[in-house]
N, C-alpha and C positions, 0 to 999 in steps of 0.2 A: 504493500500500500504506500509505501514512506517513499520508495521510489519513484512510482509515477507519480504521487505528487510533487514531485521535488526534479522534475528530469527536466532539463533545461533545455533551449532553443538556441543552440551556438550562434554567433553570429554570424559568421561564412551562411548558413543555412538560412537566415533571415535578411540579408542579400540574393543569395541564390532566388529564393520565391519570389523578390519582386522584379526580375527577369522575366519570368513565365508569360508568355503573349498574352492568354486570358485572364490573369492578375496584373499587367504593370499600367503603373501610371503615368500619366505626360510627366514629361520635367519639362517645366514652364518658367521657374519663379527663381526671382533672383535675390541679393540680400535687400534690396531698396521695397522688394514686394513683400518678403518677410515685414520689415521693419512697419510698412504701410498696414499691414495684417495685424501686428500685434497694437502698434497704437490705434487700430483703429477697433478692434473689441476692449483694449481697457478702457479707451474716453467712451465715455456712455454713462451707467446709471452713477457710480461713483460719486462725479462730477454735479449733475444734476438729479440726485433724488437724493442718496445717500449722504451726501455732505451738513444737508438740512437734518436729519433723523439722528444723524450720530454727533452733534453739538446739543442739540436742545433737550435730549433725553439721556445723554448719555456723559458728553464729556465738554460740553461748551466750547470754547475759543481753540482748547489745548486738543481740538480733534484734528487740529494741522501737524499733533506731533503723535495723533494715531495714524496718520496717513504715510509717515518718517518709516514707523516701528512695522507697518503692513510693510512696505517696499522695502525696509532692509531685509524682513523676511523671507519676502518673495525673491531679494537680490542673493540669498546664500542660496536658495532653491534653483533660481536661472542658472548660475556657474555649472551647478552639476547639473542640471539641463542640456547646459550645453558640448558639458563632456559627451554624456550619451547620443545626442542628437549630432555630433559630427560623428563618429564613432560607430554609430548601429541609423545609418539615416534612411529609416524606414517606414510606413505607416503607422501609428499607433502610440507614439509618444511614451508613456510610462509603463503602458502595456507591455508593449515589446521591449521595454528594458526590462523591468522586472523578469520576463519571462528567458532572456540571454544571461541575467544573474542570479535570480531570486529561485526559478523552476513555475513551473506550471500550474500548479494551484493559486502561489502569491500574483502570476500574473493574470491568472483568470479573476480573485478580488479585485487587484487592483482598474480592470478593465471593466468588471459589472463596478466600479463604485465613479469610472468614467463616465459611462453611460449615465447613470441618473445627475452625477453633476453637470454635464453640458445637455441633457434634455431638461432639468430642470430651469436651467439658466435660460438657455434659450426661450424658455417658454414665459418666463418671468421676464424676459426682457420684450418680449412682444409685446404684455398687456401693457408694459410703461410706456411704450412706444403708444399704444392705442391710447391711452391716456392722454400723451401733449396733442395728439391727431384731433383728437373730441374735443379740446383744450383751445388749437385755433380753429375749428369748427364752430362753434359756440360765439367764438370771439368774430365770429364773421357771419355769425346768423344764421346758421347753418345746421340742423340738430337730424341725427339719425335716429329712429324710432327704437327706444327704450331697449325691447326685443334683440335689438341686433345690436348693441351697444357692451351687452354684458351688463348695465345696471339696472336690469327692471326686478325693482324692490318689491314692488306691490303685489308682483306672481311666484314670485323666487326663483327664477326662470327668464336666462338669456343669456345671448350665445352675441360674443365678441365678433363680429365678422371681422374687424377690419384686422385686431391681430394674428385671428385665422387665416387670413388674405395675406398676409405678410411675409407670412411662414411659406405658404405655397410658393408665392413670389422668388423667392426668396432659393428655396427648394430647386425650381425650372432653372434659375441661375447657375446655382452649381451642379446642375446635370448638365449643361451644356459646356463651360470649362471652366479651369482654374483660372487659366490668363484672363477670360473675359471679369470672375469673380475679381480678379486685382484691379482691372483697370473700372469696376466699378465702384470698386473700394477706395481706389484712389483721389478718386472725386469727390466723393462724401468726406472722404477722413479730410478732404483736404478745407471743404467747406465748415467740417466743426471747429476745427482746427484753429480756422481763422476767429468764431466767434468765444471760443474759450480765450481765444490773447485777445478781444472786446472786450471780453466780460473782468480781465485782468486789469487793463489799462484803465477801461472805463470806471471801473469801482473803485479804484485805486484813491480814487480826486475824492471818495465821496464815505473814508473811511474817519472813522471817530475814535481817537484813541480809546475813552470809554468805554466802548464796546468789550474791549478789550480785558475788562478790572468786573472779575477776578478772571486770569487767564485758564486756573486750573479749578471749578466752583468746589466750595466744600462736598463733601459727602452728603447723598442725600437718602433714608434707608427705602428701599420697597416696598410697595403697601405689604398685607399680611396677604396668604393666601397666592403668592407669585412666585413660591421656590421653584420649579419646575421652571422658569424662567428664570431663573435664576442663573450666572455661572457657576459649571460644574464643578470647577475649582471653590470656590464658595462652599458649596456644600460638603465638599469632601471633607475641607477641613473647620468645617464649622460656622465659617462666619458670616457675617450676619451679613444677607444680601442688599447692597448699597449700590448707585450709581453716580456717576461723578467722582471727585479724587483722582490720587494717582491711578489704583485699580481703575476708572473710568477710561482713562488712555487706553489701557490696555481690551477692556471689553468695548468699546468702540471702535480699536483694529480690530476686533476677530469679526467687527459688521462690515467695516468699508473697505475688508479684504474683497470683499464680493466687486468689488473696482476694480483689482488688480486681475481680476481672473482673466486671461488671452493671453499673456506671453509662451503660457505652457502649449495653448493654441500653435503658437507656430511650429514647434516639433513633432506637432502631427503632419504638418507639410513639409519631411523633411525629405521623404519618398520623390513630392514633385518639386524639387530643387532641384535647378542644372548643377551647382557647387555646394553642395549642403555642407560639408566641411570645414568650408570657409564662410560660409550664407546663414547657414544659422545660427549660430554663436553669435555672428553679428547685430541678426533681425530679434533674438532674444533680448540682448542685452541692451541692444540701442532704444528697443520701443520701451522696454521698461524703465531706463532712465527719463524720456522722456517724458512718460507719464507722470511718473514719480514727482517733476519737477512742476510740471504745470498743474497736479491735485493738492499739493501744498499750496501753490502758490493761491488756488482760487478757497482753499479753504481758508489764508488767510483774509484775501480781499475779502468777503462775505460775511464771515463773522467781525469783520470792522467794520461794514456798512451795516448792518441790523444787530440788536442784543439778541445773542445765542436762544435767550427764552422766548424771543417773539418769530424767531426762524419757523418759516411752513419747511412740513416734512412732507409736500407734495413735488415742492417747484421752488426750493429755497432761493435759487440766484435769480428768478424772476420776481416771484415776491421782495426781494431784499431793491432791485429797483425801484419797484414801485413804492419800496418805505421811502426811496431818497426823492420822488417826485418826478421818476421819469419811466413810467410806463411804458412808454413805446418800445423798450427795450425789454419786455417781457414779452412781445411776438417775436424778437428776432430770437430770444432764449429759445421759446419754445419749438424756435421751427430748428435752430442747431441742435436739439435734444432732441426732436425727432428725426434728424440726419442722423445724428448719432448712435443712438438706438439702434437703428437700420442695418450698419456695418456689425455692434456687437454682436446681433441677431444670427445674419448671416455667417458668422467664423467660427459662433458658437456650435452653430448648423453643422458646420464645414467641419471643425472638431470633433463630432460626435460620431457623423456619416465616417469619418478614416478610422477612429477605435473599431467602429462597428465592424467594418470593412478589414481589420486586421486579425481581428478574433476569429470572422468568418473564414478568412483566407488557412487560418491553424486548424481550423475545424472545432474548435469550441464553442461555435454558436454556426449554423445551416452556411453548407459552403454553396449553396442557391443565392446568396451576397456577395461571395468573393466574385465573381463578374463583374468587369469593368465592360463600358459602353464599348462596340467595336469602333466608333467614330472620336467620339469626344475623350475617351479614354478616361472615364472617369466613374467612380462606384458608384454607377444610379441606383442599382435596387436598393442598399439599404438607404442611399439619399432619401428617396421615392418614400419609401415607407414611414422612418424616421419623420420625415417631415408632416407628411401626412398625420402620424399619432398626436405629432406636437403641435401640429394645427388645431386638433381635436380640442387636446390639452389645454391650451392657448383660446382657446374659443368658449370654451365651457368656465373655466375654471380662474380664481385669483390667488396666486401662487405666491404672492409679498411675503409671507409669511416663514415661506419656504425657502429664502433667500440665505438662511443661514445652513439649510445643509448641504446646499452648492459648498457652501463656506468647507464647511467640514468634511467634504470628501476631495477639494483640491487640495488641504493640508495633508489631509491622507496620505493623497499621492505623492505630495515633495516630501514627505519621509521616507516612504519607499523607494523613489528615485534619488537619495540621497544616500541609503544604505546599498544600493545598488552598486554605487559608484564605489563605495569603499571594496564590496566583495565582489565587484572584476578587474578593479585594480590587481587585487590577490590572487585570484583567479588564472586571470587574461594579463598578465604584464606587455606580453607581446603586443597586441594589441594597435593597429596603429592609430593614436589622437591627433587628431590637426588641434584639438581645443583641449587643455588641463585645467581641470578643478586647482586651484591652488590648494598649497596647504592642507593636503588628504594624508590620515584621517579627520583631522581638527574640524574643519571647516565643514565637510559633513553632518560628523556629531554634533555642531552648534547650530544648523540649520535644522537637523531634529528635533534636537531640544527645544526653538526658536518655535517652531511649527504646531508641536506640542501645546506647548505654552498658547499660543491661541488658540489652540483646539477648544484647551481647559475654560477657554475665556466663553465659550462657546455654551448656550442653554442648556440645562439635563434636557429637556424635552429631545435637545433636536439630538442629543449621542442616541435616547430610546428612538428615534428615526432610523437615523442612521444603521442601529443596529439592524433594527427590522429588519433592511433593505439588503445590509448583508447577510442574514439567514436565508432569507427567499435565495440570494444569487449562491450560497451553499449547497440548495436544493438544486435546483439548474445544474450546475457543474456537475455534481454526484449521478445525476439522473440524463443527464445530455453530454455533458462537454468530456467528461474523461473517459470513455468510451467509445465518441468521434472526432477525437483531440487525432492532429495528424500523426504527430511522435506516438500516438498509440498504435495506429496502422504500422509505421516501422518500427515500431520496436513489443510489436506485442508478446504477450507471453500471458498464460493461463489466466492469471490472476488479473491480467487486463481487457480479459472479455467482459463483454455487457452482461 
């Protein structure tokens, strides 16, 4: 039993498969389309939703240095990202490393806890997107009938078309290519782009030190009755759940990490990369600084133009115009926050459809998905499908909620792809890296422990989710995947029959 859980996927063999004419993909995408991909799924809800929710309720002024404590996390995770992604530049990002170090079980978790973080993302980012759409709708007099909106309170009953629409959109995009999927991305990222260094400059004239005083608010405790929301760290060890303070910083990153999610996005395209060697490492690390640079900085412009406490946690950088007397620049927010949106949507899309598409291709999940399009070269059926649930998803359903256990299975995964790194180091010395982790073991083990530590920051409610989710994918594996797992077919033996 110990065995085939644990039997690994060399890398020469996870090369070799994406050769195969009916598995390979276009290499299309260069470091510039990288780097366009990843900044262009981190700006999005971060920016404008997030920023508002995690000052006013959580950490006030001092959420510009939970935005610090998310992105140095995420920057000890990207290094060894990027090791692996020059190294094994394959479909499936965390998947297929796990599964070249860790063995075939850890890679099959780690790949079911893929999937529901970028299907839930994705789908949570649609309704926000449907959100500012209704938002300049509204503002233009323009109102879609309750029903099809998703808010009709009065039936309890209705169905989001437009973020349903979006998805689909969205979906036919990336079945048709990656290159067209960049040069659409490029456009959008390039138009948020512009109005997040607006909303910088502009706010800037219009910020009140005040705002400012107290930078980190006191403590403030929980009503009763809210443990379960509480962080799990809290509870572990006793105390008494409070929000704001220093702890505030820190369970404030474990919410506006959900900002950072996409740079792990690009090592799932590392397959269609003409240089991934040299290209991803790049598109990692470059979009993530850049994020990094421009969600601080609007976190601080914002909380100097409005008091933390009177921050909406709908549309905080518009509303925060409208405190200073200039409205009109809460159409142009809203419409950069629905370009914005657009792109996370899409790569989170794009994300999900290559895990899917990797696991199939191993046989861990219906190898009726590893098919690539004969034309476009690109994995439509689980696109096709994928998208279509998440349409469903998306259309039925308000997922806000759920925001945090996206959270919690991208930390997941950068501990897994971090201890990954240290045991093919050991492993694989031969190995050839165009990209080194520095500092391996160290800097692994502190991106662990780094990861961790917001885990902990993270609600009980959402770890009893989480786990849930990993039981079910327990069941799957045991009953489907290690049975038509490929390395089963070559390497079978008694005890690996169904």
């Amino acid at each position: 039993m110990a065995s085939t859980l644990f039997r690994t996927k060399n890398v020469e063999q996870s090369l070799k498969d994406t050769e195969e004419p009916e598995h390979a993909l276009r290499k299309s995408l260069s470091a510039l389309d990288l780097t366009v991909f990843g900044v262009g799924v981190i700006i999005g809800t971060g920016i404008f939703v997030l920023t508002g929710t995690a000052a006013k309720n959580t950490a006030g002024p001092a959420v510009a240095l939970s935005f610090v404590v998310a992105g140095v996390v995420c920057g000890l995770a990207a290094l060894c990202y990027a090791e692996f992604a020059s190294t094994v530049p394959v479909a499936g990002s965390a998947y297929t490393f796990s599964y070249a170090s860790l063995g075939e079980f850890p890679a099959w978790i780690i790949g079911w806890d893929l999937v529901l973080e970028l299907a839930l993302g994705t789908a949570v980012v649609a309704v926000g997107w449907s959100g500012y759409i209704h938002s300049l709708l509204d503002n233009a007099g323009w109102q879609l009938p309750e029903y099809l909106s998703g808010r009709d309170g009065a039936h309890g009953f209705g169905f989001d078309i437009l973020a349903a629409a979006l998805v689909l959109v969205l979906t036919a995009i990336l079945v048709v290519g990656m290159k067209l999927s960049a040069r659409v991305t490029s456009v959008v990222v390039a138009i948020k782009v512009a109005v997040v260094l607006v909303v910088i400059i502009a706010g800037a004239f219009f910020i009140h030190s005040g705002n400012y005083e107290p930078f980190i608010p006191k403590e403030q405790p929980v009503p009763a009755g809210g443990n379960l929301k509480a962080p799990l760290i809290q509870l572990m060890f006793g105390w008494a759940p409070s929000n704001f303070g220093v702890m505030g910083i820190f369970t404030a990153a474990s919410v506006v990490f959900f900002a950072f999610i996409g740079f792990d996005v690009v090592a799932t395209a590392a397959e269609e990369t003409r240089n991934p060697q040299r290209d991803v490492p790049r598109g990692i690390i470059g979009s993530l600084i850049i994020c990094t640079a421009l969600y601080v900085a609007v976190a601080i412009v914002v909380t100097g133009m409005q008091k933390y406490s009177e921050l909406s946690v709908d549309a905080p950088l518009a509303d925060a115009f409208k405190a200073t007397g200039h409205p009109w620049f809460a159409g142009l927010i809203s419409f950069g926050a629905a370009v914005g949106l657009t792109t996370v949507c899409m790569i989170l899309l794009l994300g999900q459809s290559r895990v899917f598409f990797a696991m199939s291709r191993d046989g861990l999940l219906p190898r009726f998905f590893s098919h690539t399009h004969p034309r476009f070269r690109t994995p439509y059926r689980p696109t096709i499908l994928l998208g279509v649930v998440i349409a469903i998803v998306a259309g039925f359903t308000s997922l806000s909620e759920l925001a945090e256990l996206v959270n919690i299975g991208t930390l997941f995964a950068f501990i897994i792809v971090a201890i990954s790194v240290i045991i093919l180091r050991n492993s694989r010395p031969d190995l050839e890296r165009s990209f080194r982790t520095p500092w391996v073991p160290a800097l692994p083990i502190v991106s662990v422990l780094a990861s961790l530590w917001l885990m902990l920051n993270l609600p009980a409610e959402t770890w009893l989710r989480f786990a849930i989710w990993m039981v079910i994918g327990f069941v799957v594996y045991f009953l489907y995947g290690r049975s038509h797992s490929r390395l089963a077919g070559q390497q079978r033996t008694p005890t690996d029959a169904p």
